[in-house]
N, CA, C and O atoms as CSV, one atom per row, in Angstrom:
chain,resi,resn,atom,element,x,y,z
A,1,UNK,N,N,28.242,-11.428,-11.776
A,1,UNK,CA,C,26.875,-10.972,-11.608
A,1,UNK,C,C,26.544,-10.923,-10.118
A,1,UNK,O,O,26.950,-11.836,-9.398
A,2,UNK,N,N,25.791,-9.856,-9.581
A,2,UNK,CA,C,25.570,-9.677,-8.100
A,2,UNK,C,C,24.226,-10.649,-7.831
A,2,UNK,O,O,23.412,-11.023,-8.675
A,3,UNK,N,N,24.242,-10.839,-6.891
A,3,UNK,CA,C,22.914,-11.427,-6.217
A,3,UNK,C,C,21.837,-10.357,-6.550
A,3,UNK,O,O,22.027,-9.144,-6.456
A,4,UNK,N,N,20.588,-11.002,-6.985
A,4,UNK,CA,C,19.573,-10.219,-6.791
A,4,UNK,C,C,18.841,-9.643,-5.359
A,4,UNK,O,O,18.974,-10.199,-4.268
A,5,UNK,N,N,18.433,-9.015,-5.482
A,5,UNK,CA,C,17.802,-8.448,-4.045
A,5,UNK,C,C,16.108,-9.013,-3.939
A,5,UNK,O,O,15.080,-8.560,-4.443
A,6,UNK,N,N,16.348,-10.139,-3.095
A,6,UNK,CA,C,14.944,-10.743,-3.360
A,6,UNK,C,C,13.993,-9.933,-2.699
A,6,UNK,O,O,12.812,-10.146,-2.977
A,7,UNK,N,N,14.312,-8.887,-1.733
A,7,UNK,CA,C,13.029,-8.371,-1.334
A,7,UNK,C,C,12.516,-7.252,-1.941
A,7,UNK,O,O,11.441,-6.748,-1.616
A,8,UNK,N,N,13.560,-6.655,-3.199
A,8,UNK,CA,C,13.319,-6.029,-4.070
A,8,UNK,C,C,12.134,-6.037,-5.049
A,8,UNK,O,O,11.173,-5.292,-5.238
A,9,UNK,N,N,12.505,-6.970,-5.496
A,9,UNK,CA,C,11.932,-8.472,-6.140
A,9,UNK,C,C,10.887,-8.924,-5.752
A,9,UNK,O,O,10.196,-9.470,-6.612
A,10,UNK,N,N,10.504,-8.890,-4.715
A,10,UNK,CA,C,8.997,-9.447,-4.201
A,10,UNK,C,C,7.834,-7.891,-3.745
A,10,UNK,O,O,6.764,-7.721,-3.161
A,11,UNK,N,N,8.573,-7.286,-4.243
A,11,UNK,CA,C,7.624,-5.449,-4.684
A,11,UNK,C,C,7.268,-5.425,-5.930
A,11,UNK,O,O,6.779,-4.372,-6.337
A,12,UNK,N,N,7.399,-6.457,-6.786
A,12,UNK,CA,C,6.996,-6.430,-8.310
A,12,UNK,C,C,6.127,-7.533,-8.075
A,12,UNK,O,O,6.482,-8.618,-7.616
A,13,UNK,N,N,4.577,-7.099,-8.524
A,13,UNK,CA,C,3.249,-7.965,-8.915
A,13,UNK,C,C,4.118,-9.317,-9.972
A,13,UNK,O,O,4.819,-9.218,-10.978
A,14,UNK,N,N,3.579,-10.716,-9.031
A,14,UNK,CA,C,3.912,-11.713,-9.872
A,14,UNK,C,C,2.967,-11.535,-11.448
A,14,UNK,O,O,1.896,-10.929,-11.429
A,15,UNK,N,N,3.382,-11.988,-12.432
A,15,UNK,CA,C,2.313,-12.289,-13.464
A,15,UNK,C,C,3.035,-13.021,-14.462
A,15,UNK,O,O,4.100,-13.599,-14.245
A,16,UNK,N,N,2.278,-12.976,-15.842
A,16,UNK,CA,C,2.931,-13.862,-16.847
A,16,UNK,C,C,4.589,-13.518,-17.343
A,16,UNK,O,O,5.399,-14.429,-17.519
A,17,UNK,N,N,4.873,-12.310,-17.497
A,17,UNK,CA,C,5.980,-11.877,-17.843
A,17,UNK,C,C,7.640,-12.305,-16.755
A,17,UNK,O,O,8.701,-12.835,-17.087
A,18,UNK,N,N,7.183,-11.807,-15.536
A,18,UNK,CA,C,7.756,-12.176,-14.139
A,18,UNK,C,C,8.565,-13.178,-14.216
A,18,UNK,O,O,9.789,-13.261,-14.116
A,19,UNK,N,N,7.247,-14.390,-14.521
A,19,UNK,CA,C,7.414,-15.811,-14.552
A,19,UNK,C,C,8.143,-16.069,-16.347
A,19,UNK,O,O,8.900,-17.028,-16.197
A,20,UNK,N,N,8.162,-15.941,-16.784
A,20,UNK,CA,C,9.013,-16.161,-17.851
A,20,UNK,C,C,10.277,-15.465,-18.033
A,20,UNK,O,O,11.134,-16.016,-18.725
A,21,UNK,N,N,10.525,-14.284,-17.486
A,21,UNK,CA,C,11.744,-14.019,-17.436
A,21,UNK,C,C,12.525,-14.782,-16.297
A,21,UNK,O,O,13.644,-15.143,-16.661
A,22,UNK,N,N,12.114,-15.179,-14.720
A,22,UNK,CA,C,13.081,-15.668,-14.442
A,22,UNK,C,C,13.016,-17.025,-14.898
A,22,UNK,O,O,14.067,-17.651,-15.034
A,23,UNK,N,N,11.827,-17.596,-15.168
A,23,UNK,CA,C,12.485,-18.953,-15.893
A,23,UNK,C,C,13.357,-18.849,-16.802
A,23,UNK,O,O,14.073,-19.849,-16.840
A,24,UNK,N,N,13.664,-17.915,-17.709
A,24,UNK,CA,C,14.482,-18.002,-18.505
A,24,UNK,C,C,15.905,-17.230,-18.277
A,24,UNK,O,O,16.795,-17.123,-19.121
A,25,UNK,N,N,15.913,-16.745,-17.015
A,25,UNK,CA,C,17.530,-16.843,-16.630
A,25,UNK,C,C,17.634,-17.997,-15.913
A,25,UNK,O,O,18.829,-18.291,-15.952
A,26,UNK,N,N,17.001,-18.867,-15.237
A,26,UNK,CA,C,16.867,-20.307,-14.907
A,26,UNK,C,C,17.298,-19.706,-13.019
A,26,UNK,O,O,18.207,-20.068,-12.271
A,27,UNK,N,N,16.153,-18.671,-12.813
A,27,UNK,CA,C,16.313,-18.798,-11.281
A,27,UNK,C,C,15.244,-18.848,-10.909
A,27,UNK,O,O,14.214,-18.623,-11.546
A,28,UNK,N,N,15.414,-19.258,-9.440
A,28,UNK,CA,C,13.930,-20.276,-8.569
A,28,UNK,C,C,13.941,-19.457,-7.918
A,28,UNK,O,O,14.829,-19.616,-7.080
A,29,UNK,N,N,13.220,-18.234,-7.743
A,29,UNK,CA,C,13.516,-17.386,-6.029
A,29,UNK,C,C,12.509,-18.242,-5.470
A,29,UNK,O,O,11.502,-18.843,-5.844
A,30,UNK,N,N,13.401,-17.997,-4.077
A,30,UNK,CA,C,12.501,-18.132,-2.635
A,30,UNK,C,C,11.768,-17.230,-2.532
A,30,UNK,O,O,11.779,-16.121,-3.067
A,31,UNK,N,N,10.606,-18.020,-1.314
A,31,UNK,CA,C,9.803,-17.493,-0.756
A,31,UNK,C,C,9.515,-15.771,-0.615
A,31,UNK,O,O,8.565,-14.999,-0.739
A,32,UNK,N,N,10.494,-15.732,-0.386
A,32,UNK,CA,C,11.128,-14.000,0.511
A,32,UNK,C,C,10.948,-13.328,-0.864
A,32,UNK,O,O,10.770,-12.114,-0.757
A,33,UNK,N,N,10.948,-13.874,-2.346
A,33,UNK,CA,C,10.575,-12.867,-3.703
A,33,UNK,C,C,9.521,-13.001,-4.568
A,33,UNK,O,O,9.267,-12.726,-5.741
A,34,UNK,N,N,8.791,-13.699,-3.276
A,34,UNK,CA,C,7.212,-13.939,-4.124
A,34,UNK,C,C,6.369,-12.645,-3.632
A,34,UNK,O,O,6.589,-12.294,-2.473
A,35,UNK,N,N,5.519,-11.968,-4.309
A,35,UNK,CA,C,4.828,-10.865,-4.165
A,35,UNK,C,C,3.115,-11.300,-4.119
A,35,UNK,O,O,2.368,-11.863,-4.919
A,36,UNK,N,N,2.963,-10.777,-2.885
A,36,UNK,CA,C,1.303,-11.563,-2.574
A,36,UNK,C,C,0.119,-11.393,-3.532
A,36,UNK,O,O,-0.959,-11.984,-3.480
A,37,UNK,N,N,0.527,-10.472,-4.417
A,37,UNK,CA,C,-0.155,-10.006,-5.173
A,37,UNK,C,C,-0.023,-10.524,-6.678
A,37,UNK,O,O,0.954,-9.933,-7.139
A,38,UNK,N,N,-0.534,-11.309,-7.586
A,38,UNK,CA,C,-0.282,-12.282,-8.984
A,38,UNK,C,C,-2.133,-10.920,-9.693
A,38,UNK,O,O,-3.297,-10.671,-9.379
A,39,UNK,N,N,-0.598,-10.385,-11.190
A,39,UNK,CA,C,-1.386,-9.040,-11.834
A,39,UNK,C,C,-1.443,-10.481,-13.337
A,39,UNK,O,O,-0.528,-10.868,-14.064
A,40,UNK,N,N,-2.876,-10.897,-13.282
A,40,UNK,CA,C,-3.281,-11.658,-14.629
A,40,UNK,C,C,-4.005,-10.828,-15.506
A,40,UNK,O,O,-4.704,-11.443,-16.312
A,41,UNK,N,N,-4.035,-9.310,-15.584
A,41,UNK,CA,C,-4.313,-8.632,-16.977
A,41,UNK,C,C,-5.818,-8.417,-16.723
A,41,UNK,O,O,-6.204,-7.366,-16.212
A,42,UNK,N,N,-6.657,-9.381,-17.066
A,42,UNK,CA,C,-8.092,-9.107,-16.652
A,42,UNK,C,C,-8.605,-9.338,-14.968
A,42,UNK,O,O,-9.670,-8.868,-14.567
A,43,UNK,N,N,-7.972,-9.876,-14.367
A,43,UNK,CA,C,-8.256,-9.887,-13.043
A,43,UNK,C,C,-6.949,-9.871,-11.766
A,43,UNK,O,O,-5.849,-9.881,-12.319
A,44,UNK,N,N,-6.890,-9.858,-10.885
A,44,UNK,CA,C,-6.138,-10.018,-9.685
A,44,UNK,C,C,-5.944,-10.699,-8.741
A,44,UNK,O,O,-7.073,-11.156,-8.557
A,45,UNK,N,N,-5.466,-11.017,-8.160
A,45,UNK,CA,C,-5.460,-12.186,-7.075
A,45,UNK,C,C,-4.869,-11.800,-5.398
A,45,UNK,O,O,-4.023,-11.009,-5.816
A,46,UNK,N,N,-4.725,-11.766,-4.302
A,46,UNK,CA,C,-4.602,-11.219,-3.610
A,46,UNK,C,C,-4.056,-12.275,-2.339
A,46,UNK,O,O,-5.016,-12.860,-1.836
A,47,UNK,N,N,-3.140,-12.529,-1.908
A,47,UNK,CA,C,-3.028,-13.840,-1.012
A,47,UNK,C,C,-3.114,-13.110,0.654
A,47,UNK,O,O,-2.267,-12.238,0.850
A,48,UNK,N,N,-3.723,-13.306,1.401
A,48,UNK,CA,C,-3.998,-12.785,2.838
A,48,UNK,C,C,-3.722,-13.791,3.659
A,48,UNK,O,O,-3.739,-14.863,3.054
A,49,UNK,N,N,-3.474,-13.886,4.791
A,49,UNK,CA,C,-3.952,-14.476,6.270
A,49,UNK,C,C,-4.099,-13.567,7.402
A,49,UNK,O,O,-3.370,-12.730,7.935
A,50,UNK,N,N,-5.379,-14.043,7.610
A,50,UNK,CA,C,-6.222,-13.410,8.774
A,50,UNK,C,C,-5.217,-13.793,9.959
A,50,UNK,O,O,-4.318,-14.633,9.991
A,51,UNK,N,N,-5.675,-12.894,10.920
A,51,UNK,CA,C,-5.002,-12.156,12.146
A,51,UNK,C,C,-5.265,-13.805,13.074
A,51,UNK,O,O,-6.354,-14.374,13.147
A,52,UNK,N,N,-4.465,-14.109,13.456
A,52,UNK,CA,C,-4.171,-14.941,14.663
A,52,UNK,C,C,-4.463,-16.447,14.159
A,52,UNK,O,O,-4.843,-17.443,14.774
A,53,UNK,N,N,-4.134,-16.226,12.787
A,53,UNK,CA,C,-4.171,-18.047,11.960
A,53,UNK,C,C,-3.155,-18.209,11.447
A,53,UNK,O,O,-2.721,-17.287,10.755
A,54,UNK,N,N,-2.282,-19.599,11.603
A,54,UNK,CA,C,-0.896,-20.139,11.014
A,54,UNK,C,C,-1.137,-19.797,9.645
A,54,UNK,O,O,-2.214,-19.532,9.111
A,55,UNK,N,N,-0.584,-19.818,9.407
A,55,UNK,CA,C,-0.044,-19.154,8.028
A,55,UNK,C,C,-0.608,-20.605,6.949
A,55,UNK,O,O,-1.412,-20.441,6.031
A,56,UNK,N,N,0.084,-22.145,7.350
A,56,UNK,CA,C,0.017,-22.665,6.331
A,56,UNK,C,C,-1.474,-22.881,6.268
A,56,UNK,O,O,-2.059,-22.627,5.214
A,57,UNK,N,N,-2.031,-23.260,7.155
A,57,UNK,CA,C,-3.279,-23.725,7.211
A,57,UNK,C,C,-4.360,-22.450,6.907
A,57,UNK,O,O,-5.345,-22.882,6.308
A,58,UNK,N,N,-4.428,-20.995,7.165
A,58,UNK,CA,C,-5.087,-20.117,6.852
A,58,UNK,C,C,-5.165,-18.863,6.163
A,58,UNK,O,O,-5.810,-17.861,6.473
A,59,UNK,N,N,-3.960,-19.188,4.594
A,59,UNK,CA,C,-4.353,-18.832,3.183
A,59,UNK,C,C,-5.499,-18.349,2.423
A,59,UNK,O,O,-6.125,-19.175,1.760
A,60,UNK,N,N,-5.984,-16.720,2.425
A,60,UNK,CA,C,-7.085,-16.933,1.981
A,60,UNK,C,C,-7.080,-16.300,0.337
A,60,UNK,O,O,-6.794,-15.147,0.014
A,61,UNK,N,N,-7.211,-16.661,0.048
A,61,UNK,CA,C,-7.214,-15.731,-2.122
A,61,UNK,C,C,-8.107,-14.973,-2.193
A,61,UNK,O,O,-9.221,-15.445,-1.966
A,62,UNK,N,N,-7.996,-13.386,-2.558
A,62,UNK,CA,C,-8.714,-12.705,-2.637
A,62,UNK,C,C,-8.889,-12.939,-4.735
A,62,UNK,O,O,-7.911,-13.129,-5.459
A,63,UNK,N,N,-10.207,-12.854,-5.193
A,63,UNK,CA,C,-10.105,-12.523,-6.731
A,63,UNK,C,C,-10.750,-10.691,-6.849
A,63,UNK,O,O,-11.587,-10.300,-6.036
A,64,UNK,N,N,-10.430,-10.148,-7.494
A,64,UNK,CA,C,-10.733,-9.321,-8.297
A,64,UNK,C,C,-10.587,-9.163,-9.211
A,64,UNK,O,O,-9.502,-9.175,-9.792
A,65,UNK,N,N,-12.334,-8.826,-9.948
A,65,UNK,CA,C,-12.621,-8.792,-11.260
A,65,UNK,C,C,-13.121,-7.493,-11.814
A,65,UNK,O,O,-12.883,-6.643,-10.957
A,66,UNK,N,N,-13.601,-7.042,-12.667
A,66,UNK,CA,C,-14.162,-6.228,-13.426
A,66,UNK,C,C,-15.643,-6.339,-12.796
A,66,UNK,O,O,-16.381,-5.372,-12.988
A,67,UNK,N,N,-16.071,-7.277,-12.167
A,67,UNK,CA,C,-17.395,-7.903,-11.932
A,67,UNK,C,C,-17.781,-7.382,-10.120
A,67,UNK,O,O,-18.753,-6.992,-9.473
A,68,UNK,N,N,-16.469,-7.657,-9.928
A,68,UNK,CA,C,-16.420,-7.328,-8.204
A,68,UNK,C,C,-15.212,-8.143,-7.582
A,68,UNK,O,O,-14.282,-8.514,-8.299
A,69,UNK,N,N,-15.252,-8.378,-6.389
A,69,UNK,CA,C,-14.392,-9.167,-5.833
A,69,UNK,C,C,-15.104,-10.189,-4.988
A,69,UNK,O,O,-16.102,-9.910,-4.325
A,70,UNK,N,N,-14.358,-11.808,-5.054
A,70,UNK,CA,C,-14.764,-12.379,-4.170
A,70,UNK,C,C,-13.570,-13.080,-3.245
A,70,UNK,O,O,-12.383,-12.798,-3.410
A,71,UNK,N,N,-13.964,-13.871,-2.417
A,71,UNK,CA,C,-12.722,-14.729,-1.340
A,71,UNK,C,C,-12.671,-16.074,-1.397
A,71,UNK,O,O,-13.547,-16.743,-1.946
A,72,UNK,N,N,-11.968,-16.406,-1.012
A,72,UNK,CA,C,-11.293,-17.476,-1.227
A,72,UNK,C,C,-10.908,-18.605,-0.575
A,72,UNK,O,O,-9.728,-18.275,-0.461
A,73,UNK,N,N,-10.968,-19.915,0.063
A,73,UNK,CA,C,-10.458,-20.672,0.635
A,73,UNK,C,C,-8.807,-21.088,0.146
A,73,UNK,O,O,-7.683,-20.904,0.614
A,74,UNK,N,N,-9.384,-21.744,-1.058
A,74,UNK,CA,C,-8.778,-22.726,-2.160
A,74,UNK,C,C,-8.636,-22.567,-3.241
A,74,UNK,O,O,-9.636,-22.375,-3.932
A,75,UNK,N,N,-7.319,-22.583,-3.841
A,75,UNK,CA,C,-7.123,-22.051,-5.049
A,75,UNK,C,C,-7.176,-22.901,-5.886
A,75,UNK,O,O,-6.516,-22.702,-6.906
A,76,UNK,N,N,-7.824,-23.922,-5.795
A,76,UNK,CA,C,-8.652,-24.630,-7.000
A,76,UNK,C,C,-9.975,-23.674,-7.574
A,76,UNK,O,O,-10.375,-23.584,-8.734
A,77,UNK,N,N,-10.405,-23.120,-6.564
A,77,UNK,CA,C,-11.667,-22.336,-6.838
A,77,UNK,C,C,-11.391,-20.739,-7.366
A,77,UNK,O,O,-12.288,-20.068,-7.877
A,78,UNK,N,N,-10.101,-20.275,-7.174
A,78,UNK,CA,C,-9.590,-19.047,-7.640
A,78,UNK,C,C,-9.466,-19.316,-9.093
A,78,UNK,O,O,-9.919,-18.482,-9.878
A,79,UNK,N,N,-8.780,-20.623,-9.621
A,79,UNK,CA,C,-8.577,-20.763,-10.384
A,79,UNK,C,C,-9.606,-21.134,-11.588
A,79,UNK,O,O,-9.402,-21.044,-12.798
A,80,UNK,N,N,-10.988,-21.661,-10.778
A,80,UNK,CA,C,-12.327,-21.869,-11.723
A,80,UNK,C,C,-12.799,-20.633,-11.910
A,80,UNK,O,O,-13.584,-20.524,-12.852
A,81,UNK,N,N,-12.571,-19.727,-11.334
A,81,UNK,CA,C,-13.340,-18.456,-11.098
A,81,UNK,C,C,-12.869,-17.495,-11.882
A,81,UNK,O,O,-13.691,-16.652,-12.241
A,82,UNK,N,N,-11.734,-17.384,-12.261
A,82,UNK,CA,C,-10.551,-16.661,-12.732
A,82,UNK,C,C,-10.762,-17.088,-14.358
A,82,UNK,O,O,-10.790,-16.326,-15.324
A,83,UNK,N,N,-10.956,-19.138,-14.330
A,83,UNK,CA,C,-10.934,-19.249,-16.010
A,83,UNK,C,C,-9.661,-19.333,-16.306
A,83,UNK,O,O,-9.231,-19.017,-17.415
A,84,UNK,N,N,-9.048,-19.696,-15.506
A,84,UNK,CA,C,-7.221,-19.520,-15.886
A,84,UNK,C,C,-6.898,-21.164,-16.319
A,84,UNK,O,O,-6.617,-21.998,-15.458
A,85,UNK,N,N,-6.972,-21.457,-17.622
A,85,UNK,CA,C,-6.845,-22.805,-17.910
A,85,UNK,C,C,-5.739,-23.479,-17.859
A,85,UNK,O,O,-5.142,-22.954,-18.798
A,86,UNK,N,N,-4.956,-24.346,-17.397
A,86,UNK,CA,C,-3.714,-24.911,-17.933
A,86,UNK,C,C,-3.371,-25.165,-19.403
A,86,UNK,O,O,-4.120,-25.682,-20.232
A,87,UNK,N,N,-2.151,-24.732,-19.596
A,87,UNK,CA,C,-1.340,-24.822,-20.397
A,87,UNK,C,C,-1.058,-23.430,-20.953
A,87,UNK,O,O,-0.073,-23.178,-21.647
A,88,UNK,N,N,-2.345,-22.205,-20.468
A,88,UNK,CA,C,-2.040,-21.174,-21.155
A,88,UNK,C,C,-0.661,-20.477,-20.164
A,88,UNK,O,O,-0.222,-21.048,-19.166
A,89,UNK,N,N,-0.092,-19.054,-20.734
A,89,UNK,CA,C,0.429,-18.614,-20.185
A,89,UNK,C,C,0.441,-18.190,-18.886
A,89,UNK,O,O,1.311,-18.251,-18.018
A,90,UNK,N,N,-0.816,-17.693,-18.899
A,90,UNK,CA,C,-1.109,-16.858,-17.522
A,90,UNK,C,C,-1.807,-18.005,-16.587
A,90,UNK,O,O,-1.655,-17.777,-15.388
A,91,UNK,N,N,-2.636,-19.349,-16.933
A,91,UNK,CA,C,-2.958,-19.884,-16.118
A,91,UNK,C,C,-1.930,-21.235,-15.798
A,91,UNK,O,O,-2.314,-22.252,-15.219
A,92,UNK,N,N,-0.318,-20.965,-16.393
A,92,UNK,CA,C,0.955,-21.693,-15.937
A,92,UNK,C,C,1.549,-20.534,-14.874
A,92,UNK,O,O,2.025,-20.887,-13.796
A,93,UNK,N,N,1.510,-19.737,-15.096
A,93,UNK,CA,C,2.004,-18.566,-13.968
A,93,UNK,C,C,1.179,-18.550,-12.553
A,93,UNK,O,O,1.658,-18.375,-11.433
A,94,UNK,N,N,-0.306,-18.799,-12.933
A,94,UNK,CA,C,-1.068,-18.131,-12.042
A,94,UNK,C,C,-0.852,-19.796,-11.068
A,94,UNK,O,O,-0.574,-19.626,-9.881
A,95,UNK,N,N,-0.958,-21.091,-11.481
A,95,UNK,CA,C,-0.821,-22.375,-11.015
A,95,UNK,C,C,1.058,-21.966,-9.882
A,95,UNK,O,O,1.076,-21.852,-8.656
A,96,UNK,N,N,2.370,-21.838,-10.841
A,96,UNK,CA,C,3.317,-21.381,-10.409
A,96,UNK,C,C,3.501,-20.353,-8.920
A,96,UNK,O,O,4.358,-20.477,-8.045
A,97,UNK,N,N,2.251,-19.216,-9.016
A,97,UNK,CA,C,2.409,-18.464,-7.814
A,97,UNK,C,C,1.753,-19.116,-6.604
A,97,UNK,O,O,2.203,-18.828,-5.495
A,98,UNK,N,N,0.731,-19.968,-6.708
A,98,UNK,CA,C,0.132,-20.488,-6.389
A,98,UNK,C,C,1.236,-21.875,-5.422
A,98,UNK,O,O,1.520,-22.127,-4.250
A,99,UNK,N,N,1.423,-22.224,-6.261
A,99,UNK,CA,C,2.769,-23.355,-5.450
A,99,UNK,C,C,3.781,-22.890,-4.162
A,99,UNK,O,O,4.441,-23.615,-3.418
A,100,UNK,N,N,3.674,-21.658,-4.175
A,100,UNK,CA,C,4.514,-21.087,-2.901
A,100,UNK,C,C,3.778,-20.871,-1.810
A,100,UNK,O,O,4.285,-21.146,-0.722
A,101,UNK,N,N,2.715,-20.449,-1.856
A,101,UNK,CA,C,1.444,-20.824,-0.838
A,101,UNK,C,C,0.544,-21.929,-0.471
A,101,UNK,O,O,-0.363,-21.819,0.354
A,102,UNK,N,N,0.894,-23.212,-1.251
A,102,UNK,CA,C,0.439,-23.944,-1.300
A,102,UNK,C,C,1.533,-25.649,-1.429
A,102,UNK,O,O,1.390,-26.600,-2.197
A,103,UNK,N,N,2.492,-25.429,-0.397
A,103,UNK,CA,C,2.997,-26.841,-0.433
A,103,UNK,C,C,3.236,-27.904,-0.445
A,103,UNK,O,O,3.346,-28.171,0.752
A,104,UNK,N,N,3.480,-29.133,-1.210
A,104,UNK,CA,C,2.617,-30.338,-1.329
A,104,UNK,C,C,3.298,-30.837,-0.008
A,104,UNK,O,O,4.293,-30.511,0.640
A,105,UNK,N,N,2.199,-31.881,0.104
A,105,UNK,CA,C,1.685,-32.555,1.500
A,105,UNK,C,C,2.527,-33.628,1.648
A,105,UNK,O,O,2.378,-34.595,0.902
A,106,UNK,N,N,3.634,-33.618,2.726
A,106,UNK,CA,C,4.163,-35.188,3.021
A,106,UNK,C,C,3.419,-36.076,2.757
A,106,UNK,O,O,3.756,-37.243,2.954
């Protein structure tokens, strides 16, 4: 089997499907095949950093809804806003995309 082409791979909107197929060939892509963009069906998510801010520290989540769009600090609040509950599908995916922009803290 060839290597996948992760930057291929990171041109496809993360979402629920994404995330269950490669869990279930049991691969972890890196960074380099995450797609800034997570497609949850009724809404969108959008990951940015503004012009002349480190990257880890200035993450911002865009949501779009049916309703409008709003911004984001913290994706605790994307995630109240969104309604994306744990345990469901899409709000285990949407938590999952979320973890690559968001690395836990020494």
């Amino acid at each position: 089997m060839t290597e996948p082409s992760w930057r291929q791979l990171s041109f496809i909107p993360e979402s629920v499907l994404k995330s269950t197929v490669l869990k279930a060939c049991g691969i972890e892509p890196p960074v380099a095949a995450i797609c800034r963009f997570f497609d949850g069906g009724l809404f969108r998510v959008f990951a940015t950093v503004p012009p002349g801010v480190n990257y880890a520290e200035g993450i911002q989540f865009t949501l779009y809804q049916e309703t409008g769009s709003r911004l984001f600090d913290d994706y605790k609040q994307v995630l109240r806003a969104a309604k994306a509950a744990s345990g469901t599908p899409t709000g285990d995916a949407l938590r999952q995309w979320f973890a690559y922009y968001n690395p836990p803290k020494p």
